[in-house]
Structures are given as C-alpha cells and as structure tokens.
PQR file of N, CA, C, O and H, with PARSE charges and radii, in Angstrom:
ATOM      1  N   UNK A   1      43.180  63.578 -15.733 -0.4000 1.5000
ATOM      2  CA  UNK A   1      42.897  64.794 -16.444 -0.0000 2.0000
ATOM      3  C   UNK A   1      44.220  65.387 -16.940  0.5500 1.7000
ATOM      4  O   UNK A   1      45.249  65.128 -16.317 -0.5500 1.4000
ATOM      5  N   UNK A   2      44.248  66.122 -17.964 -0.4000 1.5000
ATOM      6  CA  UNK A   2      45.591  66.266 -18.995 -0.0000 2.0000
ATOM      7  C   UNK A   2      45.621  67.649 -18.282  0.5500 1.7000
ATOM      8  O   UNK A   2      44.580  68.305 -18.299 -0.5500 1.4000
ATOM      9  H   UNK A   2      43.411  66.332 -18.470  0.4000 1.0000
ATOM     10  N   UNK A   3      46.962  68.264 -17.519 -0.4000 1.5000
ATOM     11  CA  UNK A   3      47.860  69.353 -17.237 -0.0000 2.0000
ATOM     12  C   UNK A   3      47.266  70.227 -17.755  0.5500 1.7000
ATOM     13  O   UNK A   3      46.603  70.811 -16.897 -0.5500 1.4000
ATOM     14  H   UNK A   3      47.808  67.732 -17.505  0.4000 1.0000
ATOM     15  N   UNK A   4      47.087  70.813 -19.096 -0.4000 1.5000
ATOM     16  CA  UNK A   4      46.333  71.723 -19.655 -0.0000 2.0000
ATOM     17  C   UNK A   4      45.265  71.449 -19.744  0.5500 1.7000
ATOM     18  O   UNK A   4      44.929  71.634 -20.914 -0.5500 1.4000
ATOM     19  H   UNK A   4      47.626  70.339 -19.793  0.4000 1.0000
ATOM     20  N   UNK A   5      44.186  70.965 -18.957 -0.4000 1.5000
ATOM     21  CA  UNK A   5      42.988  70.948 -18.774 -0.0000 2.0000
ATOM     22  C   UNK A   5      42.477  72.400 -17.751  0.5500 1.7000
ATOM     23  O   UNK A   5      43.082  72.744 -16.736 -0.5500 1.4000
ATOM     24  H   UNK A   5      44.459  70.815 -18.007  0.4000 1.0000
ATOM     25  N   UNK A   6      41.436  72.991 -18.221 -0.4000 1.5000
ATOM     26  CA  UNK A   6      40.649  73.740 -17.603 -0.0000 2.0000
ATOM     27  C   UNK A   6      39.593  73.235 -16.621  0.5500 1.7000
ATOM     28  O   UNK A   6      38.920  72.223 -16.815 -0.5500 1.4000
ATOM     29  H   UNK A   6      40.945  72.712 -19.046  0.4000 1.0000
ATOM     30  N   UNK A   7      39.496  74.122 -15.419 -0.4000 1.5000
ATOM     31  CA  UNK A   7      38.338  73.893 -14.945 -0.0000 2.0000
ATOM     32  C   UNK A   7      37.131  75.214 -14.882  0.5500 1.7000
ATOM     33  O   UNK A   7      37.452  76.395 -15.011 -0.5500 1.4000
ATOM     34  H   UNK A   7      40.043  74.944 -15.261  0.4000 1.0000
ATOM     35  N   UNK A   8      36.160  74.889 -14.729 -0.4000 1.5000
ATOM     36  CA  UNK A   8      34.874  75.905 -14.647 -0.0000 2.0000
ATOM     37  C   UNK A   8      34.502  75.686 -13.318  0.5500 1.7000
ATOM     38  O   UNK A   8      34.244  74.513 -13.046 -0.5500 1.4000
ATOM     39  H   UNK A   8      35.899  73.929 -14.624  0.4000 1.0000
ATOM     40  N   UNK A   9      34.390  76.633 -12.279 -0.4000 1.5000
ATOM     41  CA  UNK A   9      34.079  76.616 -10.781 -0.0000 2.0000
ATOM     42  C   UNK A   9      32.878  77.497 -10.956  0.5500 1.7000
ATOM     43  O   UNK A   9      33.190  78.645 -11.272 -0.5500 1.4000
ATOM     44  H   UNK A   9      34.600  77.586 -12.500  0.4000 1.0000
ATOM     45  N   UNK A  10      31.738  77.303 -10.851 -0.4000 1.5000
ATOM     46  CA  UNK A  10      30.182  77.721 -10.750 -0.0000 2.0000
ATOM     47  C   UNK A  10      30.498  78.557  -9.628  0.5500 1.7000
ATOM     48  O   UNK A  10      31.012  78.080  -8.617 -0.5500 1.4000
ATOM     49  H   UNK A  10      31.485  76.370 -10.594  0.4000 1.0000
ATOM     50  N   UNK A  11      30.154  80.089  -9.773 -0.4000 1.5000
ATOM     51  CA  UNK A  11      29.900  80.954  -8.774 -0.0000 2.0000
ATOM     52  C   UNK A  11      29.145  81.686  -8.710  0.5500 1.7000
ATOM     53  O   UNK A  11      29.349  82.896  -8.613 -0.5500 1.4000
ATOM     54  H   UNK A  11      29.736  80.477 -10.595  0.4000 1.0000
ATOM     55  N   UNK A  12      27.933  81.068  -8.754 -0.4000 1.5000
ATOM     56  CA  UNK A  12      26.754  81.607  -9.285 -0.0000 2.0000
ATOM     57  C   UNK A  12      26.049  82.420  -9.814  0.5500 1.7000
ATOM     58  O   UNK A  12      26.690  83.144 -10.576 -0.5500 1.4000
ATOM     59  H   UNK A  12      27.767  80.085  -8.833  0.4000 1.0000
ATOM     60  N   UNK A  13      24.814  82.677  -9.750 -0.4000 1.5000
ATOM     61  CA  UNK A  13      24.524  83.624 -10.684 -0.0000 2.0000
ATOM     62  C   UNK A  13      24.715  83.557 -12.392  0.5500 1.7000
ATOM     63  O   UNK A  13      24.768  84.434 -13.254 -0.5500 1.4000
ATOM     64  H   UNK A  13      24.293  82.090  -9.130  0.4000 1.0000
ATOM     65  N   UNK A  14      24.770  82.461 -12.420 -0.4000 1.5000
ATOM     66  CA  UNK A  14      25.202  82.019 -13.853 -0.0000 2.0000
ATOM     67  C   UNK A  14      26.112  82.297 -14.430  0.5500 1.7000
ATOM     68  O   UNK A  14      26.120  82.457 -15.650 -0.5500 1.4000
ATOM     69  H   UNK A  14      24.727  81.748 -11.719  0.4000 1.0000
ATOM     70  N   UNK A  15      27.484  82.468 -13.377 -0.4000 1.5000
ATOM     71  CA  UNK A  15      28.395  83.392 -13.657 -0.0000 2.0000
ATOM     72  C   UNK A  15      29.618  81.585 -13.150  0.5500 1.7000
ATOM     73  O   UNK A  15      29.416  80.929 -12.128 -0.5500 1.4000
ATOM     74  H   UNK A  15      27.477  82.338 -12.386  0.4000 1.0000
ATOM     75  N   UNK A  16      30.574  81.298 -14.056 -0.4000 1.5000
ATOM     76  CA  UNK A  16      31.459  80.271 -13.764 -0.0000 2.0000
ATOM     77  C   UNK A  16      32.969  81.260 -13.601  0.5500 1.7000
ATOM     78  O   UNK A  16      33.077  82.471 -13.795 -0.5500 1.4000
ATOM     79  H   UNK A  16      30.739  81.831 -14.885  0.4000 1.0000
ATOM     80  N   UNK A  17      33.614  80.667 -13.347 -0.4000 1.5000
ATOM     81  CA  UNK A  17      35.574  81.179 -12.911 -0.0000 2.0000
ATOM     82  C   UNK A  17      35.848  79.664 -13.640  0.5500 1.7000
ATOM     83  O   UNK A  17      35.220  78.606 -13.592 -0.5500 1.4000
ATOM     84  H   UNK A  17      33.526  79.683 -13.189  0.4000 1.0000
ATOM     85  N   UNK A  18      37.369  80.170 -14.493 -0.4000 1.5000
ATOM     86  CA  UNK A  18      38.244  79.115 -15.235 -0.0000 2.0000
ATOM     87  C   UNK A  18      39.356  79.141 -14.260  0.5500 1.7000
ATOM     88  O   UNK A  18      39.922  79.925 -13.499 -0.5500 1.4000
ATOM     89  H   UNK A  18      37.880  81.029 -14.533  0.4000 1.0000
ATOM     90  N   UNK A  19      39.384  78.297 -14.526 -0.4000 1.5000
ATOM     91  CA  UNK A  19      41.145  78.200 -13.353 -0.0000 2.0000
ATOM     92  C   UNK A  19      41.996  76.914 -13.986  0.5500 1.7000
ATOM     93  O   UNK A  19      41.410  76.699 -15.047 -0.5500 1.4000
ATOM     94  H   UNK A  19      38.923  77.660 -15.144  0.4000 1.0000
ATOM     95  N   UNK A  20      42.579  76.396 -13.924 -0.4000 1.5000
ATOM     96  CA  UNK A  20      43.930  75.163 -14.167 -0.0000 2.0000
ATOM     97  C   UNK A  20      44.482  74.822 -12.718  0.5500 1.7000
ATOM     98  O   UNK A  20      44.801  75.494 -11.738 -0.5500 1.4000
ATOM     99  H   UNK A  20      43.055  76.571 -13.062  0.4000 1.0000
ATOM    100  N   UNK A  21      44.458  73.777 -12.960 -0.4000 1.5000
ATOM    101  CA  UNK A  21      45.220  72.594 -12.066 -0.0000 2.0000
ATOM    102  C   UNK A  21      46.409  73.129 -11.252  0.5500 1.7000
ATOM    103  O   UNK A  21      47.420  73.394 -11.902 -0.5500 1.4000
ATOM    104  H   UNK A  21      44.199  73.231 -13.756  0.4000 1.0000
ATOM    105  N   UNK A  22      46.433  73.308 -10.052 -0.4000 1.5000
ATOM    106  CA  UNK A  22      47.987  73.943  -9.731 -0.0000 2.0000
ATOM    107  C   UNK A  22      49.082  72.377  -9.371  0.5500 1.7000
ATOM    108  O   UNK A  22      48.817  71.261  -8.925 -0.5500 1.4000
ATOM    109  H   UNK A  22      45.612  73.093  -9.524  0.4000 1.0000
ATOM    110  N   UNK A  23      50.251  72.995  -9.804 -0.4000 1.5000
ATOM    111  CA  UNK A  23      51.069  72.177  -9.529 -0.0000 2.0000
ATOM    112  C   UNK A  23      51.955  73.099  -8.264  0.5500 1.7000
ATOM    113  O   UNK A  23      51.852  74.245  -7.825 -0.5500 1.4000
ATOM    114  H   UNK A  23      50.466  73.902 -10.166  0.4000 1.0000
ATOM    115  N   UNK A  24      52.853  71.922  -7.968 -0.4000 1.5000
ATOM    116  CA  UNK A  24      53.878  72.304  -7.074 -0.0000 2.0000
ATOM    117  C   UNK A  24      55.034  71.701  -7.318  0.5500 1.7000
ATOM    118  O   UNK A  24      55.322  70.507  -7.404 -0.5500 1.4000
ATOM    119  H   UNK A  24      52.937  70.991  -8.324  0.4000 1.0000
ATOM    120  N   UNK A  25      55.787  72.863  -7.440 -0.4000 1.5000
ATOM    121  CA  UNK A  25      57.798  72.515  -7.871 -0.0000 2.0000
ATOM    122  C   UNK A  25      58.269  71.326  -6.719  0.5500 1.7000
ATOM    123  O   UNK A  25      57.982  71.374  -5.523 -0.5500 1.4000
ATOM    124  H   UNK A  25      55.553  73.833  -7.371  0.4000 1.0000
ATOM    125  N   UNK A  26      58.880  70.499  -7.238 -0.4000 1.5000
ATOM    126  CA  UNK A  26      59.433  69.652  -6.472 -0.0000 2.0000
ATOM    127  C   UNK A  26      61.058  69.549  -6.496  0.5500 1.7000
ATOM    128  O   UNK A  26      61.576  69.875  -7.563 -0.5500 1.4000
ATOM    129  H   UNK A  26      59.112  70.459  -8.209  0.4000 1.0000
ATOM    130  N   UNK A  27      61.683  69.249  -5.734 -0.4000 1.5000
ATOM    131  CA  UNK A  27      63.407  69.062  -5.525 -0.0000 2.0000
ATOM    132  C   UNK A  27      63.969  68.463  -4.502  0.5500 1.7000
ATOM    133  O   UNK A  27      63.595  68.302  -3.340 -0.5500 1.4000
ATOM    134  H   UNK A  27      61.262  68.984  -4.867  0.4000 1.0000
ATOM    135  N   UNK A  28      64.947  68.142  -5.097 -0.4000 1.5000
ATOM    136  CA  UNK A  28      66.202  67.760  -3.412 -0.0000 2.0000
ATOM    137  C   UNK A  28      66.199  69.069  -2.633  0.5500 1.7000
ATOM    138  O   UNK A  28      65.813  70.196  -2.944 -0.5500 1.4000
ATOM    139  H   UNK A  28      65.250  68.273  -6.040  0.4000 1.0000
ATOM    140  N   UNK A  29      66.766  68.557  -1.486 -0.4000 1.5000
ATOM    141  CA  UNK A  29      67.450  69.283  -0.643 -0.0000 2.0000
ATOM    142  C   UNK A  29      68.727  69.971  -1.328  0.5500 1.7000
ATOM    143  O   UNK A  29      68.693  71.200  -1.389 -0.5500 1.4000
ATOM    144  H   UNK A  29      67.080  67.641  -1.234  0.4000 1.0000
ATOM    145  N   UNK A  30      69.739  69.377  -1.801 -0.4000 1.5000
ATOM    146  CA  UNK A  30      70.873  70.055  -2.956 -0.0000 2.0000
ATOM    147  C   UNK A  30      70.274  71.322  -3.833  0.5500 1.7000
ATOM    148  O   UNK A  30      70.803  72.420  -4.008 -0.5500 1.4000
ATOM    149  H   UNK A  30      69.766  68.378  -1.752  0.4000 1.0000
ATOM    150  N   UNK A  31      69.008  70.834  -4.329 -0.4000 1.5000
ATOM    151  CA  UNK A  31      68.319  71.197  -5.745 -0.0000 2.0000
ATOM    152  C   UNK A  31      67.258  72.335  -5.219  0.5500 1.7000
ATOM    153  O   UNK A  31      66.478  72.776  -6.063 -0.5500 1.4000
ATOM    154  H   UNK A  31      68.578  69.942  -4.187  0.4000 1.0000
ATOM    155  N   UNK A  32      67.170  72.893  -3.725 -0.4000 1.5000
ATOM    156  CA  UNK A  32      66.361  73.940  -3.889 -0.0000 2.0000
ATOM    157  C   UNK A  32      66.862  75.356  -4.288  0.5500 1.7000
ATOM    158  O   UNK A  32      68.011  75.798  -4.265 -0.5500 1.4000
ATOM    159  H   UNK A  32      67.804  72.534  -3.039  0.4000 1.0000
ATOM    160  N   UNK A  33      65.563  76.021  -4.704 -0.4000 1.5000
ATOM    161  CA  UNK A  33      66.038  77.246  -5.538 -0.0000 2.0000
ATOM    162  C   UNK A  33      66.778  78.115  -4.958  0.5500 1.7000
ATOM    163  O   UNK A  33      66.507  78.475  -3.813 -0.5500 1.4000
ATOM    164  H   UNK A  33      64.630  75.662  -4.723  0.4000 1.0000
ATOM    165  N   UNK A  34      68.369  78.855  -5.968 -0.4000 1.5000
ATOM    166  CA  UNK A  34      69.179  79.208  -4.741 -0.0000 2.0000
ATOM    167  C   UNK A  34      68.870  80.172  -4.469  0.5500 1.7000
ATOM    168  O   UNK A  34      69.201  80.310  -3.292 -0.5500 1.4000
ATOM    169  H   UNK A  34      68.590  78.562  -6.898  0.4000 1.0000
ATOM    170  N   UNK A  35      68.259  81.294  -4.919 -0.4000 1.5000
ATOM    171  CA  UNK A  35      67.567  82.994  -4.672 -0.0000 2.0000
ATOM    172  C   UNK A  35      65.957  82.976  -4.776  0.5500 1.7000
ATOM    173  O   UNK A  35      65.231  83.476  -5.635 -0.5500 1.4000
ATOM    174  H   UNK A  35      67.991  81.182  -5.876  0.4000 1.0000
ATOM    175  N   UNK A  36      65.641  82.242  -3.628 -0.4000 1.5000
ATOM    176  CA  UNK A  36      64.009  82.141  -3.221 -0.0000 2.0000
ATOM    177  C   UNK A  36      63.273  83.406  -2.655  0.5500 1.7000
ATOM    178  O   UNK A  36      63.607  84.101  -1.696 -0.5500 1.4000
ATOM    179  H   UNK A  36      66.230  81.836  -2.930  0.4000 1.0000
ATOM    180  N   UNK A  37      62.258  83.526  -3.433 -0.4000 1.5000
ATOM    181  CA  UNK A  37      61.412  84.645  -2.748 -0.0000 2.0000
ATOM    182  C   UNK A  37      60.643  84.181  -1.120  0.5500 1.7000
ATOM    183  O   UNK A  37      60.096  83.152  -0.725 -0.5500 1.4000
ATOM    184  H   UNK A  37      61.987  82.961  -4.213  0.4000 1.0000
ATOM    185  N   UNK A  38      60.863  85.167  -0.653 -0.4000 1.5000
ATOM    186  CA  UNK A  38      59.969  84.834   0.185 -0.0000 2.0000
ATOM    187  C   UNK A  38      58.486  84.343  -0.268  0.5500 1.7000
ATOM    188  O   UNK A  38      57.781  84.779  -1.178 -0.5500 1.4000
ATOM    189  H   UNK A  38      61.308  86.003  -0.974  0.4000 1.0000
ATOM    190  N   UNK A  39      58.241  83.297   0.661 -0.4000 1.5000
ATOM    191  CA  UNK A  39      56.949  82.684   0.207 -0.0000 2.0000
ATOM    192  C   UNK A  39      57.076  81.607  -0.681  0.5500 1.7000
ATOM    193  O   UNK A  39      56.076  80.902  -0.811 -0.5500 1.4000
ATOM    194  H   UNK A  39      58.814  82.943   1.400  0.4000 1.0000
ATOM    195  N   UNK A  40      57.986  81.349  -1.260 -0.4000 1.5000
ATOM    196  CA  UNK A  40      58.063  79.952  -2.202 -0.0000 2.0000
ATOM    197  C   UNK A  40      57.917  78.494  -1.380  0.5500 1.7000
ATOM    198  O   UNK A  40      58.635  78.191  -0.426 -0.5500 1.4000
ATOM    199  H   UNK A  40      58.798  81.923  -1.155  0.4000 1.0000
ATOM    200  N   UNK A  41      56.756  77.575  -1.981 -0.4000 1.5000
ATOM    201  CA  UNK A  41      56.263  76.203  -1.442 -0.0000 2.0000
ATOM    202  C   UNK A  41      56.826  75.506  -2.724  0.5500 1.7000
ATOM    203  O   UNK A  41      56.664  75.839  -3.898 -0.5500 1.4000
ATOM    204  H   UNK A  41      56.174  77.821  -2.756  0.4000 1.0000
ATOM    205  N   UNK A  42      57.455  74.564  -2.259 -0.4000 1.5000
ATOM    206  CA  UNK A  42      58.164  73.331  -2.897 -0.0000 2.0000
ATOM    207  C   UNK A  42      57.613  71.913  -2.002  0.5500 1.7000
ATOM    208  O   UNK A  42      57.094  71.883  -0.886 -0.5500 1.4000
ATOM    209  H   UNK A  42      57.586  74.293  -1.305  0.4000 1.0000
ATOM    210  N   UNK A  43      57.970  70.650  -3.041 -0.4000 1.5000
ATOM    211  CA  UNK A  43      57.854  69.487  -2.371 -0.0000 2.0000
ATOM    212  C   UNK A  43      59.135  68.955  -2.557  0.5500 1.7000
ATOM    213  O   UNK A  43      59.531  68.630  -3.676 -0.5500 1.4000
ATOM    214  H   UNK A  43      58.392  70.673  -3.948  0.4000 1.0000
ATOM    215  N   UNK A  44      59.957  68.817  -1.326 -0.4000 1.5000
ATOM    216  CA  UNK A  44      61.148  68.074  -1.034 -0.0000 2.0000
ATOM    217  C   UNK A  44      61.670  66.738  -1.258  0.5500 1.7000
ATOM    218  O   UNK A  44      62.303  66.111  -0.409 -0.5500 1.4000
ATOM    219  H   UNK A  44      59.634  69.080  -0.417  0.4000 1.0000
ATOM    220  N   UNK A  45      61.347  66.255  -2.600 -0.4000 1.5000
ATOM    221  CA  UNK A  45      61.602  64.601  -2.505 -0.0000 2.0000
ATOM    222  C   UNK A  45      62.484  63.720  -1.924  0.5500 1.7000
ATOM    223  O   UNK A  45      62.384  62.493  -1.907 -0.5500 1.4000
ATOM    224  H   UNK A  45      60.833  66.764  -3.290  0.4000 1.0000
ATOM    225  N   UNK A  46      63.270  64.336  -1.494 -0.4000 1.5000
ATOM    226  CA  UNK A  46      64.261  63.810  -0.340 -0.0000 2.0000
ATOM    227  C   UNK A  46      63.917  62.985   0.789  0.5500 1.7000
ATOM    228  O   UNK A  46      63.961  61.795   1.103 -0.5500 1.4000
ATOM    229  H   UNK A  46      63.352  65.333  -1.508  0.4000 1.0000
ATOM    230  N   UNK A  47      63.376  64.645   1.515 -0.4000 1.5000
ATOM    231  CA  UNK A  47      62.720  64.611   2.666 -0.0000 2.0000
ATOM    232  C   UNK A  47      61.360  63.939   2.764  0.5500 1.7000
ATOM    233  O   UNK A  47      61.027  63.059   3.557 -0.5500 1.4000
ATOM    234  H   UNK A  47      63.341  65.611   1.259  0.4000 1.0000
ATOM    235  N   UNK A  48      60.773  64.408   1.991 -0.4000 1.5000
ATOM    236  CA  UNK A  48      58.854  63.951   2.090 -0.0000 2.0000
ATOM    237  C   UNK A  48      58.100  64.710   2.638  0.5500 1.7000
ATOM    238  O   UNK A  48      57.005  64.382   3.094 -0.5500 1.4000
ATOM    239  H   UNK A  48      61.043  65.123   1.347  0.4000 1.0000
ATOM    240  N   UNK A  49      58.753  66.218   2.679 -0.4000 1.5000
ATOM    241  CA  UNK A  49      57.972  67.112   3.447 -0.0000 2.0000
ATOM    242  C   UNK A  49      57.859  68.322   2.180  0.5500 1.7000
ATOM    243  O   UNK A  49      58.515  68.523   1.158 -0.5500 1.4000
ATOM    244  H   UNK A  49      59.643  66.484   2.309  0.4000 1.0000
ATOM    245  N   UNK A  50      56.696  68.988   2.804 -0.4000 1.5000
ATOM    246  CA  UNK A  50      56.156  70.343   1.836 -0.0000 2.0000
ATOM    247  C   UNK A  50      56.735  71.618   2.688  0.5500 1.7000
ATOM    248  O   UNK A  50      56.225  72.137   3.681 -0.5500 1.4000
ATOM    249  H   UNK A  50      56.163  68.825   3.635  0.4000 1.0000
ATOM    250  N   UNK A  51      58.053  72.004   1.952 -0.4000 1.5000
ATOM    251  CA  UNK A  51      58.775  73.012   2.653 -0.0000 2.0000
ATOM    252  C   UNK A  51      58.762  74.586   2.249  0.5500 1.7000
ATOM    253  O   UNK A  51      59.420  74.844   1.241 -0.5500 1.4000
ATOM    254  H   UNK A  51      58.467  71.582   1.145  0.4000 1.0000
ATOM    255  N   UNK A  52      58.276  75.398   2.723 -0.4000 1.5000
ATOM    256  CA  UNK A  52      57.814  77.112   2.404 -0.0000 2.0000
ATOM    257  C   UNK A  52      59.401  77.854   3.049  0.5500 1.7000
ATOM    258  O   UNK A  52      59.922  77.485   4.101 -0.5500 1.4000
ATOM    259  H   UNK A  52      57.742  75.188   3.542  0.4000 1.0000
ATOM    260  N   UNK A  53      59.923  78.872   2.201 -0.4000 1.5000
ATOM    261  CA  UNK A  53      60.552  79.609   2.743 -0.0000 2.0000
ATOM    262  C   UNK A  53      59.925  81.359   3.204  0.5500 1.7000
ATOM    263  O   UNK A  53      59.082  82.135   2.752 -0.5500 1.4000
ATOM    264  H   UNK A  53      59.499  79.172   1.347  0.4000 1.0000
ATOM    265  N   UNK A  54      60.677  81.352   4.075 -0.4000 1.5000
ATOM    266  CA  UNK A  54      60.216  82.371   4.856 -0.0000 2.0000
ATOM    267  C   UNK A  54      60.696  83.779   4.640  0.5500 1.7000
ATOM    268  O   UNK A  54      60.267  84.829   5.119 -0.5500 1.4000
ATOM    269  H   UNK A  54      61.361  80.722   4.442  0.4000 1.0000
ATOM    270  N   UNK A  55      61.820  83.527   3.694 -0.4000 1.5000
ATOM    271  CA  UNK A  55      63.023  84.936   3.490 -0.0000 2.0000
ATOM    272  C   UNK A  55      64.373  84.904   4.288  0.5500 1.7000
ATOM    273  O   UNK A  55      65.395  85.548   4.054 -0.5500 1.4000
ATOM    274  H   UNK A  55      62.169  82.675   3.305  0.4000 1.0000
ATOM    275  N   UNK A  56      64.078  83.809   5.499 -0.4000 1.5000
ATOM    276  CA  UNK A  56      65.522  83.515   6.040 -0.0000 2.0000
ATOM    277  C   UNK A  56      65.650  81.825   6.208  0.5500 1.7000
ATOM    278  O   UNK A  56      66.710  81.204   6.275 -0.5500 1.4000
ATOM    279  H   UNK A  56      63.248  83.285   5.690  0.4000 1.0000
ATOM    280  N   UNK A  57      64.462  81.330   6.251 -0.4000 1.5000
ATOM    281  CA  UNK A  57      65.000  79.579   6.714 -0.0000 2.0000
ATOM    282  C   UNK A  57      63.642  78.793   5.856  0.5500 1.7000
ATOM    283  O   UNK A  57      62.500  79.239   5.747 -0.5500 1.4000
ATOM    284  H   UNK A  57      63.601  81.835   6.197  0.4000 1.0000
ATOM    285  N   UNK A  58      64.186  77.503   5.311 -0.4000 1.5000
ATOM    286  CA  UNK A  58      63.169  76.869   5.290 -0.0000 2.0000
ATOM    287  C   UNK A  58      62.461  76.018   6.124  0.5500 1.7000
ATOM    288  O   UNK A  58      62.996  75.404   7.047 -0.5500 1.4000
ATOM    289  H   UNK A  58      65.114  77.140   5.400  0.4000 1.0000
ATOM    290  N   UNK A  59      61.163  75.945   5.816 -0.4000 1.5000
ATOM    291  CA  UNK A  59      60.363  75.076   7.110 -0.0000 2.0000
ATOM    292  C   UNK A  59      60.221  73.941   6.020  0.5500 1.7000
ATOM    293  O   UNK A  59      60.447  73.962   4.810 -0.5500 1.4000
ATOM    294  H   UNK A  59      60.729  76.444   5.066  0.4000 1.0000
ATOM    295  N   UNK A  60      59.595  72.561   7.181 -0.4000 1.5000
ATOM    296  CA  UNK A  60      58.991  71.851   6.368 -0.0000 2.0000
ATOM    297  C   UNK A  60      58.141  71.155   7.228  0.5500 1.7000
ATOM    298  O   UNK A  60      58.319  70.922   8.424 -0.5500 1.4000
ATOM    299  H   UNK A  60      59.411  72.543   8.164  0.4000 1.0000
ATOM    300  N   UNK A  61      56.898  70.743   6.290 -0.4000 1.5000
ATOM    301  CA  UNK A  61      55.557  69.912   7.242 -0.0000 2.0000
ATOM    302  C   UNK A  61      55.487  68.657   6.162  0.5500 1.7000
ATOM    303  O   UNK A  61      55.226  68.681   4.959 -0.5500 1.4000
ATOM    304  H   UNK A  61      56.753  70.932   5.319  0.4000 1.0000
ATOM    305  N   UNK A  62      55.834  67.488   7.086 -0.4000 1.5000
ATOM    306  CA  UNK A  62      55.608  66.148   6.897 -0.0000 2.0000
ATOM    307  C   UNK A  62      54.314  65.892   6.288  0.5500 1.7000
ATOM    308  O   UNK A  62      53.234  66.261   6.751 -0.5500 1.4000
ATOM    309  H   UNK A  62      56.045  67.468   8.063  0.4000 1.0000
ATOM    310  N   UNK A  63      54.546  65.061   4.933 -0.4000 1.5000
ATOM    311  CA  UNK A  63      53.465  64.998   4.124 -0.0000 2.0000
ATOM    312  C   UNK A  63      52.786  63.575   4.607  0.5500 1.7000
ATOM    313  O   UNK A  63      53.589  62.643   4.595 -0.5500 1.4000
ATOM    314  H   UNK A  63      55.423  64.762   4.556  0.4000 1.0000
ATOM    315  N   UNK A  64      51.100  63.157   5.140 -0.4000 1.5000
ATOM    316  CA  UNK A  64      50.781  62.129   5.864 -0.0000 2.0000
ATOM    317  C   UNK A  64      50.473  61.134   4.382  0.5500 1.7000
ATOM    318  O   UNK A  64      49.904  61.639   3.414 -0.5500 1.4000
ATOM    319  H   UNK A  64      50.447  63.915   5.150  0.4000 1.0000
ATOM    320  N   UNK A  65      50.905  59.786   4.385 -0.4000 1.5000
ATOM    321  CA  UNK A  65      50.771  59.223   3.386 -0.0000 2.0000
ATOM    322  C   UNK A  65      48.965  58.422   3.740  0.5500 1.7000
ATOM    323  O   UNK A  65      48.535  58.263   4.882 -0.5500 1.4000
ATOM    324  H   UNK A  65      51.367  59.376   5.171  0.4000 1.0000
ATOM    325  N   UNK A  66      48.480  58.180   2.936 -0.4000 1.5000
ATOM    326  CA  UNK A  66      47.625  57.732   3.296 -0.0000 2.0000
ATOM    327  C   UNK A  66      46.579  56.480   2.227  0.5500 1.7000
ATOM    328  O   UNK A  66      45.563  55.967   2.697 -0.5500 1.4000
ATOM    329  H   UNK A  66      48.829  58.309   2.008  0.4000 1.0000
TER
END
C-alpha cells in the first residue's frame, strides 16, 4: 500500500474515521535526535531495538524477529 494511502476505520453507526499509515523515525545511535521531547519513539538501526525517551535517558525494547 502507497505511504499516502488512506485508511477508513468503520465506527459505526455509519459513521467511518480516516487515518494514514504511521511510520516510525529510524537512526543510529550517533544519529539520534539531539533536543528530544520527552516521549519521542524511534527505531535504532544499530541496535535493533525500539527506543522511547523519557526527558532524561533513553530506553530500548528488543525488537522479536519473527
């Protein structure tokens, strides 16, 4: 499905919600953003983990390949 594709989520009542595809920013370890808001989720290509900052440290949770 093409990036700018829409979706229609049925919420009934004959009533649909549009929404788009979310992506997620990806980077090195070097390459993360240097003035992060709290709350920013990145994917670490380095590492292989999906890392959230907190406002003081980043975490990261090991992505299961499958």
């Amino acid at each position: 499905m093409p990036r700018s594709k829409s979706i229609l989520i049925d919420i009934g009542g004959g009533m649909s919600l549009m929404t788009s595809i979310m992506t997620i920013t990806s980077w090195r370890t070097k390459d993360r953003p240097k003035k992060p808001k709290i709350g920013v989720l990145g994917y670490n290509k380095q590492t292989g983990n999906l890392e959230y900052y907190d406002g003081n440290y980043w975490y990261g949770a090991a992505m299961e390949k499958s």
